[in-house]
N, C-alpha and C positions, 0 to 999 in steps of 0.2 A: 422643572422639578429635578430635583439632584438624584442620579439613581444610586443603588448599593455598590454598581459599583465606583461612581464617584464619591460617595462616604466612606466608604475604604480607602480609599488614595488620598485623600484629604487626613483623615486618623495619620496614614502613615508619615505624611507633609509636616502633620502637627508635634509628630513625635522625634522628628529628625528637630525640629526647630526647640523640642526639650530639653534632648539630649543635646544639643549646641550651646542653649543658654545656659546650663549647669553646667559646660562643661567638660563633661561627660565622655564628648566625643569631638574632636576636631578637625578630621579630615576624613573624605570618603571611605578610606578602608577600615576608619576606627568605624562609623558607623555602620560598614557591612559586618564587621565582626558582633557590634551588638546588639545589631537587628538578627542577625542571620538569615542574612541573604543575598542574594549575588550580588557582585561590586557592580554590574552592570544595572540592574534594576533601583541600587543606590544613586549612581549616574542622573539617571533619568529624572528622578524625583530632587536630585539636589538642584540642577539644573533646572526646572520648573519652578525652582525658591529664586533662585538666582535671577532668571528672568521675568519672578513678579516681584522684583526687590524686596524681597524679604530678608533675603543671604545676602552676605557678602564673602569675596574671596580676600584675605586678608596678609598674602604673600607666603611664603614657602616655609613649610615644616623640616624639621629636623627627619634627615635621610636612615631608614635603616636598614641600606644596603640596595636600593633602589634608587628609582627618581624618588628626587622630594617631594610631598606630599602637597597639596594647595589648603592653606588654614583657611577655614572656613567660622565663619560670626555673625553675630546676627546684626542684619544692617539698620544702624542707629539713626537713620530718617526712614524707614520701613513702615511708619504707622504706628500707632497708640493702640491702647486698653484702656478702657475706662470703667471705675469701682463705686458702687455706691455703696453704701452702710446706712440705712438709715433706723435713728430714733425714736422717741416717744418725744424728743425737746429738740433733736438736733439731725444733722446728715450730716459726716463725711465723705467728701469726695475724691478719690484719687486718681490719679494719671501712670499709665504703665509705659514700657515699652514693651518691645515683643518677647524680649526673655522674660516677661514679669514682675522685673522691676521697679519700683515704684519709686517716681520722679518727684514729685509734689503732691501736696493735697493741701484740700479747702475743706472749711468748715462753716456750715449752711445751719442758722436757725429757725426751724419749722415746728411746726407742729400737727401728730398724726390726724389728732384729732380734726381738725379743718378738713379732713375726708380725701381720697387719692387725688382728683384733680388738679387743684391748687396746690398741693406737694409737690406733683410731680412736672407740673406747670413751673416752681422754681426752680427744680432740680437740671433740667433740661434746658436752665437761662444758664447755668455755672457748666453744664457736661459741654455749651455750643462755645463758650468762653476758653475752655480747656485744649478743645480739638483744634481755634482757630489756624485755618494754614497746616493740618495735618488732615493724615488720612484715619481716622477711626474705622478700625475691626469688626470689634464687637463690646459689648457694655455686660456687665455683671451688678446684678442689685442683692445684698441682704436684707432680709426683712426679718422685723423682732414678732413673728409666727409663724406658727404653720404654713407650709405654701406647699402647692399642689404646681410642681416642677413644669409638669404636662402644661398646664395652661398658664403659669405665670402668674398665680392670684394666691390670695390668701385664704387659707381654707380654717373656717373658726378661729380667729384670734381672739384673744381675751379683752386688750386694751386698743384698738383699733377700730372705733365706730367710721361704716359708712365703707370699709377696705373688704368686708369680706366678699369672692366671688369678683371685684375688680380684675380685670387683667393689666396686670401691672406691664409684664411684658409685650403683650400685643398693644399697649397703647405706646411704650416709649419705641418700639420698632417702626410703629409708622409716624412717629416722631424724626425718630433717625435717622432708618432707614438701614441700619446693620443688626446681626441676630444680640440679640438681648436676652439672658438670660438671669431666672429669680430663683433663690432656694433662700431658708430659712437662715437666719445669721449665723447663729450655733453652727450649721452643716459647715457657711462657710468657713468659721472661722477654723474648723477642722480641718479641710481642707488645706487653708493656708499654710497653718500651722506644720503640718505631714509632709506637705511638699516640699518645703523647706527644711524639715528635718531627714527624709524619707526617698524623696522622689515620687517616682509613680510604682513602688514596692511598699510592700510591710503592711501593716495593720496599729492602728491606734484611734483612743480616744480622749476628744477635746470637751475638756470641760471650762464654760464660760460664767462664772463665779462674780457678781459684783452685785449690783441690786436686784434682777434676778438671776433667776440659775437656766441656761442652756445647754445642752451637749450633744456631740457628733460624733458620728462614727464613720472609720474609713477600714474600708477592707481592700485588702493589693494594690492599694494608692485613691480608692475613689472612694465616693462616699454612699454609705449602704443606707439608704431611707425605708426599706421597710413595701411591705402592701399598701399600707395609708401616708408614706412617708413621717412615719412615727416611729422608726427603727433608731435607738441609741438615748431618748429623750431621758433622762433620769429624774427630770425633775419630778414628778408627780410618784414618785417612789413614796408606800407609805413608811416611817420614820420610827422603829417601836421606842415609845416612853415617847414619843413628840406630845402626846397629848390631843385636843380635839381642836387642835387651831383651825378654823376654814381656808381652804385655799380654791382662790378664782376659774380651779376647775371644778369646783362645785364637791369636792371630797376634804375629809379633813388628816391633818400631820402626815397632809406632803413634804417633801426634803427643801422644795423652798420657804415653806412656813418655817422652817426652825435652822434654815443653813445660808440665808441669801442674805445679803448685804441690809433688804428692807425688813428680813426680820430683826437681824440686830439693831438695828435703829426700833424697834419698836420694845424688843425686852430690854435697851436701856430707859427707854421710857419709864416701862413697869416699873424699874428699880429707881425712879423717882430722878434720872436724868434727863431732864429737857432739853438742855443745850444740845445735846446731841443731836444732828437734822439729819446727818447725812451717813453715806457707807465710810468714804472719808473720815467723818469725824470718829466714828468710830476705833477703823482702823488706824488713825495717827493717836489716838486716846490707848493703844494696844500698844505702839510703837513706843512709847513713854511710860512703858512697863503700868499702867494702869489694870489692877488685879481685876476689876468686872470688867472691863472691857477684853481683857487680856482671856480672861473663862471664857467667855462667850466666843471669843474668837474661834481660841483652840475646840471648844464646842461643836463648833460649827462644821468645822473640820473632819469632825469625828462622824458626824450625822452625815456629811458627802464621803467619806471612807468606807462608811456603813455600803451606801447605798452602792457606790464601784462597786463592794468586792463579790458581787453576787456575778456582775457583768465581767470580771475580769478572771475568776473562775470559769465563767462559761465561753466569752469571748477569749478568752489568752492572747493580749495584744501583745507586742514589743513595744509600747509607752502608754501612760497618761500623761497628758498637757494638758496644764491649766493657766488661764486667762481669765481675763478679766480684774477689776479692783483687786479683789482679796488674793491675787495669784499675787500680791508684793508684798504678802503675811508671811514673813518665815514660819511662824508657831502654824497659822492656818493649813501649810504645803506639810509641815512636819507631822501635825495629826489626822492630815488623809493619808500621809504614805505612812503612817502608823499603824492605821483601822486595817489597810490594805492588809500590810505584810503581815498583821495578826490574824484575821480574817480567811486570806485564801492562802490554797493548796502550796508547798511549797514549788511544785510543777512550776504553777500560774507564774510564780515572780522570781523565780529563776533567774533568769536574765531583763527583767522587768524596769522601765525607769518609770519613775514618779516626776514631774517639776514642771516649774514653771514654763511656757513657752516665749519659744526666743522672738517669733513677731512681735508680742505685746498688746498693745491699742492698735496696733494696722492689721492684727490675723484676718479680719472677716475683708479687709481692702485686699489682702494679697489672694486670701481663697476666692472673692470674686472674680479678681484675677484673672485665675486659673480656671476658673470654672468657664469663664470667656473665651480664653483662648485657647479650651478644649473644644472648643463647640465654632471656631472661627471657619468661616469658608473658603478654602483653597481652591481656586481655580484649576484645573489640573488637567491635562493630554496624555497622562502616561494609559498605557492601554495593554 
């Protein structure tokens, strides 16, 4: 059993291996400068990477007024991360390295319904295909609900029979045999998204916008869940003038009822469009300047603008990022960062960015990620 103080030195091991992979820092004295703290206790711990091959020394830095400096990277046979994502129809899979990177990914047709076993019975035939002849770290899974971080399960999902209370984590760990970790997709895809823009600094939130609505919150780079891990959710905001739509949390003119991809597939219906099936159709019916579909879009927009600018008033982040389908709606991005900047405090949006995020379809595979190879086990001597 790992004590506090080897979770401490492990945190520190993970964070030198951060600030390598962005970057950030490339030889022992850049990162005593931004750690702050002795070169010598840097020493020790770079040394410790170095001799579990995770570092590599990668020949001599530029002198400044010294010995040259030893450039320090992250060593590219070191061992994998591996990302899951999984759907209601589908799982992506991805493969990391140790900066975070992501090498390749697969794409698995499942279905949740069939209940976690059998999921994760094929998921773990593609993760042993992926690692072959590598050393795997640790795994990161999203899931499309609620999850209860602590134990790796999902706690009340709406569309997941047979998942709730599952320990998703505990069972793929003794699967694996490396730590495995599960949070909600939303969170991760927050995550990814931040880190990539942010580091492990700043404050922002993701919002995951296509058939339904998810979002996350991250505060000083991590992400903030809350007492019930229900901290950042907007979906279930209620919408004024939505009207008395039911939505699957049992309340009516929630912000997904009148703002998610599978409402608008449904008020095209109203309007006596069938063709329409999908979020897609929608949005490329928007795309081709099509006037109802074009309303409903920016609409939509408006109704998640609405619901931000209460959280952005109160929260005051440095961004919104949004993902998901409708995040490749110009009009859609343009009438939430409309609601926004009408809506709250000129304080709040000061220096405020609105847009689309730069991961795309891989956020919740790179937040997994991260979220893995925060929580990865360093073996460590320093004392």
């Amino acid at each position: 059993m790992s004590t506090a103080t080897d979770r401490a030195e492990d945190a520190a091991a993970r964070q030198i291996l951060d600030l390598v992979a962005r970057g950030e820092a490339r030889s022992r004295s850049e990162l005593a400068a931004h750690l702050g703290v002795a070169p010598s206790t840097v020493g020790l711990r770079v040394q410790t990477l170095l001799d579990s091959g995770l570092l590599q020394e990668a020949g001599d830095g530029a002198s400044r007024g010294g010995r040259r400096p030893r450039v320090l990277r992250i060593a590219p046979d070191g061992g994998v991360i591996l990302s899951v994502d999984l759907g209601g129809g589908h799982a992506r899979i991805g493969r990391h390295g140790l900066s975070g990177a992501l090498e390749l990914t697969r794409t698995l047709d499942i279905d949740l319904a069939d209940g976690p076993a059998p999921t994760l019975d094929a998921i773990c035939a593609v993760l042993g295909e992926l690692t072959e002849g590598q050393q795997l770290h640790a795994v990161g899974v999203g899931l499309p609900g609620p999850v209860d971080v602590r134990t790796g399960s999902v706690d009340q999902p709406s569309r997941m029979p047979g998942w709730p209370g599952f320990r998703v984590g505990e069972r793929l760990r003794e699967r694996l045999g490396v730590p495995v970790m599960v949070d909600n997709d939303a969170n991760l895809a927050a995550l990814g998204e931040h880190r990539a823009q942010f580091g492990s600094t700043g404050h922002s939130i993701t919002v995951k916008a296509g058939t339904a609505i998810g979002s996350g919150l991250i505060v000083a780079g991590d992400v903030h869940r809350g007492a019930t891990s229900a901290a950042g959710d907007i979906t279930h905001t209620r919408i004024d003038g939505s009207g008395d739509i039911p939505c699957s949390c049992g309340n009516t003119g929630c912000l997904e009822t009148v703002a998610s991809g599978a409402s608008l597939v449904r008020q095209m219906h109203e309007r006596g469009r069938d063709d329409v099936t999908t979020t897609t159709d929608v949005l490329m019916l928007a795309r081709d300047a099509d006037p109802v579909a074009t309303t409903l879009v920016r609409t939509a927009g408006t109704h998640l603008g609405q619901a931000l600018s209460g959280v952005v008033n109160f929260f005051n982040p440095h961004a919104v990022f949004l993902t998901g389908s409708m995040s490749a709606s110009e009009p859609f991005i343009a009438a939430v960062r409309s609601r926004v900047y009408e809506a709250c405090h000129p304080l709040a949006t000061q220096t405020l960015r609105i847009e689309a995020a730069v991961t795309g379809a891989d956020a919740i595979l790179h937040g997994a990620a991260r979220f893995a190879l925060d929580n990865v086990e360093i073996a460590t001597s320093i004392t």
